[in-house]
C-alpha positions in Angstrom: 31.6 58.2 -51.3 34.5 57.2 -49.3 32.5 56.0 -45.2 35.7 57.6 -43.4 34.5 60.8 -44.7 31.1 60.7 -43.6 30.5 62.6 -40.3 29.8 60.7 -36.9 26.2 61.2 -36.5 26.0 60.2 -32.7 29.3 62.3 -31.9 27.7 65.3 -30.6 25.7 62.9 -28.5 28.1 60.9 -27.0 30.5 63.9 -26.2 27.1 65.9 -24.5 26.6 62.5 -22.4 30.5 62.5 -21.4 30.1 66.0 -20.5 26.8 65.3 -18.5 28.9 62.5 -16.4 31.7 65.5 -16.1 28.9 67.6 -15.0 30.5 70.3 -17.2 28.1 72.5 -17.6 30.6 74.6 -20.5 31.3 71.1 -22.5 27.9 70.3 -22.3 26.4 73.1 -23.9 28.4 72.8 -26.9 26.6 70.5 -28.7 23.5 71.7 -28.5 22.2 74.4 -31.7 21.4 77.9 -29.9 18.1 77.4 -30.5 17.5 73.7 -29.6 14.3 72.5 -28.2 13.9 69.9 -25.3 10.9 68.1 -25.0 8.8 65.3 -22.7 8.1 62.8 -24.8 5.8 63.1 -27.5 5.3 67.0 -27.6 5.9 68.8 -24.0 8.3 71.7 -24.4 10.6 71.9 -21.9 13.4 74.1 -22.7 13.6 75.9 -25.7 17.2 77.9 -26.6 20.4 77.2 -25.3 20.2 79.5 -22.6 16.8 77.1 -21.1 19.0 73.9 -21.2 21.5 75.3 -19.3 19.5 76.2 -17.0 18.0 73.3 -16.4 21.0 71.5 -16.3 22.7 73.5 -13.4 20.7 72.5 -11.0 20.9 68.5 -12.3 24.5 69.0 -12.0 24.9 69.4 -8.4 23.7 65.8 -7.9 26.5 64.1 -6.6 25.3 60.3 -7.5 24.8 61.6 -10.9 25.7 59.5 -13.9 24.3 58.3 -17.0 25.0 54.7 -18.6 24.6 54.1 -22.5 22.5 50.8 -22.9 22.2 51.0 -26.5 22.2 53.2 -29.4 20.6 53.2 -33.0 21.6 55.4 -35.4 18.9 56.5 -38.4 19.8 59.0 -40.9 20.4 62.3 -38.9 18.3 60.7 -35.8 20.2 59.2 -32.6 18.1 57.3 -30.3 19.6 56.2 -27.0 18.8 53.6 -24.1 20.5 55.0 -21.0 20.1 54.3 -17.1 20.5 57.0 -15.2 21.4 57.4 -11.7 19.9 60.4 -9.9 19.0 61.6 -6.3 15.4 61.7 -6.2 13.6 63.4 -3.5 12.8 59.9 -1.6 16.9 58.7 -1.9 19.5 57.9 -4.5 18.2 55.6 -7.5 18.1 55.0 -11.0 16.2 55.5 -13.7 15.4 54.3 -17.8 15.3 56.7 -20.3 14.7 56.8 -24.1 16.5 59.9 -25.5 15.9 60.5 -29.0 18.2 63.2 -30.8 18.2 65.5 -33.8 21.5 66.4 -35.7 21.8 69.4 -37.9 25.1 70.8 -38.5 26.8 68.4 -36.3 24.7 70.1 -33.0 21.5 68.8 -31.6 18.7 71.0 -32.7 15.8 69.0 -31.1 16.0 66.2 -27.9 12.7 64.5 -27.0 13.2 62.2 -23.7 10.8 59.3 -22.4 11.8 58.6 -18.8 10.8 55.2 -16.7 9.5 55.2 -13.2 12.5 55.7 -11.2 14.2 52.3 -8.6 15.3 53.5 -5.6 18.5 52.3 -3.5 16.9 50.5 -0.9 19.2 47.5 -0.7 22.5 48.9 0.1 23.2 51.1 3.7 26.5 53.1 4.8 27.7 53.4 7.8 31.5 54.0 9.7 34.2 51.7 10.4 35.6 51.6 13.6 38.4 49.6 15.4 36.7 46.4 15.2 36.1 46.5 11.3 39.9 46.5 10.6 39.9 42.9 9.6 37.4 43.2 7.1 38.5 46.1 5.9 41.6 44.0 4.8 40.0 41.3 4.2 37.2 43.2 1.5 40.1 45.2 0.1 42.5 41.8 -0.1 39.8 39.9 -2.1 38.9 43.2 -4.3 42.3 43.6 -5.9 43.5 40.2 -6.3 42.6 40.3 -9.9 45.7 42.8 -10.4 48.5 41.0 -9.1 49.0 39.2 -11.9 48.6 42.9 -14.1 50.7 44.5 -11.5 53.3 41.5 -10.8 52.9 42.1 -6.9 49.7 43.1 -4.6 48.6 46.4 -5.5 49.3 49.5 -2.9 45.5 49.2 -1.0 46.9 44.8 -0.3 50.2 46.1 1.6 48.8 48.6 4.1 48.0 48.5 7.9 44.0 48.7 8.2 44.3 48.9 12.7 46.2 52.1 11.5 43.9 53.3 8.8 40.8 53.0 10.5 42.2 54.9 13.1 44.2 57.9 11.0 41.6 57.8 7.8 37.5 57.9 7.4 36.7 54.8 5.9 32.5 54.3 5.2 31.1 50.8 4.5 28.8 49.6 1.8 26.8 46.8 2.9 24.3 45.6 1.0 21.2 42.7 2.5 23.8 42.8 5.4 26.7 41.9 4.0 29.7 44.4 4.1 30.3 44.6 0.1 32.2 47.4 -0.8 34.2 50.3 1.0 36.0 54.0 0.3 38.7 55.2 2.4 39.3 59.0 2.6 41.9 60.9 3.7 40.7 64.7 4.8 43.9 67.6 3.7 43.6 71.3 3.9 42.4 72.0 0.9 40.7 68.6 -0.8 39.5 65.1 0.2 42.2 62.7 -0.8 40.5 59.0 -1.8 42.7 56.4 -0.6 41.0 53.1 -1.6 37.6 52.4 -3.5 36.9 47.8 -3.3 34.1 46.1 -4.1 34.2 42.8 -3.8 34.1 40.8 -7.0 30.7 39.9 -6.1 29.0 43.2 -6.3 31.2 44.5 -9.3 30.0 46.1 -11.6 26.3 47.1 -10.1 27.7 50.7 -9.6 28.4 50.7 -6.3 31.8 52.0 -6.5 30.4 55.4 -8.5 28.1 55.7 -5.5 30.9 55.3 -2.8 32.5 58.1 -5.5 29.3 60.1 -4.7 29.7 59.7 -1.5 33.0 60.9 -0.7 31.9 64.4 -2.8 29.1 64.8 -0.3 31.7 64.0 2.2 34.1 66.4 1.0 30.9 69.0 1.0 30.1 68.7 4.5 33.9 69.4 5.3 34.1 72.7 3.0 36.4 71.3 0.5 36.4 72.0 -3.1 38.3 69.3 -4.4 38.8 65.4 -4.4 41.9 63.9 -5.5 42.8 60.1 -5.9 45.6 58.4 -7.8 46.0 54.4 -9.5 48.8 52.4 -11.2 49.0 53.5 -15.0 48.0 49.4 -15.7 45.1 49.9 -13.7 43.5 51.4 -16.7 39.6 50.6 -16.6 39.9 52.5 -13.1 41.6 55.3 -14.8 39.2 55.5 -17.3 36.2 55.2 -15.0 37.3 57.9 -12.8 37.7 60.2 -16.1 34.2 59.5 -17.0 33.4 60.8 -13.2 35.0 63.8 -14.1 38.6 63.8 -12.7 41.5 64.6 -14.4 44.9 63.7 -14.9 47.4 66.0 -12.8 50.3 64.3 -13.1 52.2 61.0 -13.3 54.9 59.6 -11.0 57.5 56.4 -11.0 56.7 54.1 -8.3 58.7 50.7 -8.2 58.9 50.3 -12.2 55.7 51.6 -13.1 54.0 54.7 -13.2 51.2 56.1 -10.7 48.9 58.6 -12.5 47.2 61.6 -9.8 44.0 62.7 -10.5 41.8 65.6 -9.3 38.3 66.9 -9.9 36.7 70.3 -8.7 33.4 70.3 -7.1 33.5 73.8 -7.6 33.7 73.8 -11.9 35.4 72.1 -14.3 38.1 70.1 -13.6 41.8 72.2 -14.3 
């Protein structure tokens, strides 16, 4: 038998856990059999039927620091099994969480999920708070030392290097990560009518890649909450693509893409109210 022709076991897997990230409740639910079964790990039933998951899942959905992270995967005849961490708001604060997710495949949906979950790690090292007059040198200084690694991708300082930080912590809400007292990451938001327009997401090379940007992309949805509006919007350069692609995993979606001095900048949007248009 020709491999190329043998169907992707873990597809229906991966595309539920890119749907879960969307928090697309419609994508999600198809790949799942109509009469799956979710279970605790070994034997607690916890849903059985499409209709049960779905349920369940609503109400995970409207977590806004919700995302889950493949570890690893193993693949075994028609079984998946998956490592994932899990970022959640728990009832004590934002944290994260191991889980063992083991999948059944038959006819390309999952007919049976059992899940083993860890005790979950809060977020107790990292605090939020305003930026006011006196943080404007930071601000540029943070956002300066964030995207220095794309000059050379770029072939001049990316948009966030060149602008006036007296004038946008004045004009714009920018919050401040800081984590064991040290400013390390920040998200700049500009309020509109109708949506919450993300100017600037740094972490400092530091603290990359320990999720803190996701959760300063939480953030700004519970920001844009508070305020009544339904959608956030943000934009990149088209080479900035592991942005892009993170903030497609989060959900947004492309809108449209625009020159801008001999490159392209790609607008992006995401619903809080549904799926992305």
């Amino acid at each position: 038998m020709d491999i190329s022709s043998v169907p992707d076991i873990a597809d229906p897997v991966q595309r539920q856990l890119d749907a879960y990230n969307a928090r697309d409740i419609d994508a999600f639910m198809q790949y799942w059999a109509e009469d799956c079964r979710y279970y605790e790990f070994p034997d607690r039933l916890l849903a059985h039927g499409a209709a049960e998951i779905r349920e369940r899942h609503l109400a995970r959905f409207q977590e806004p620091n919700l995302h889950g992270r493949l570890v690893n995967r193993m693949v075994v005849a028609n079984m998946v099994v998956d490592h994932e961490t899990v970022t959640r708001t728990f009832p004590d604060g934002a944290g994260e969480i191991d889980v063992v997710a083991i999948y059944e495949i038959e006819n390309g949906l999952i007919a049976r999920a059992w899940f083993k979950l860890g005790p979950p790690r809060l977020f107790a090292d990292a605090a939020l708070r305003r930026a006011g007059p006196a943080d404007a040198v930071a601000v540029h200084d943070l956002t300066h030392a964030a995207y220095a690694k794309w000059v050379p991708v770029l072939g001049r300082p990316p948009k966030p290097m060149t602008a006036d930080y007296h004038a946008r912590v004045r004009d714009h809400v920018i919050d401040l990560l800081h984590v064991d007292g040290r400013l390390a990451a920040l998200i700049e938001m500009a309020p509109r009518a109708d949506h919450l327009l993300i100017e600037n997401v740094a972490v400092l090379p530091a603290f990359q890649g320990r999720g803190y940007g996701r959760r300063l992309l939480a953030h700004a949805e519970a920001v844009a909450a508070a305020l009544g509006l339904g959608e956030m919007r943000l934009y990149a350069n088209k080479l900035l693509a592991t942005n892009i692609a993170l903030y497609t995993r989060l959900g947004y979606r492309v809108d449209r893409e625009e020159p801008f001095m001999g490159g392209f900048t790609v607008h992006m949007r995401k619903s809080l109210t549904g799926p992305a248009a």
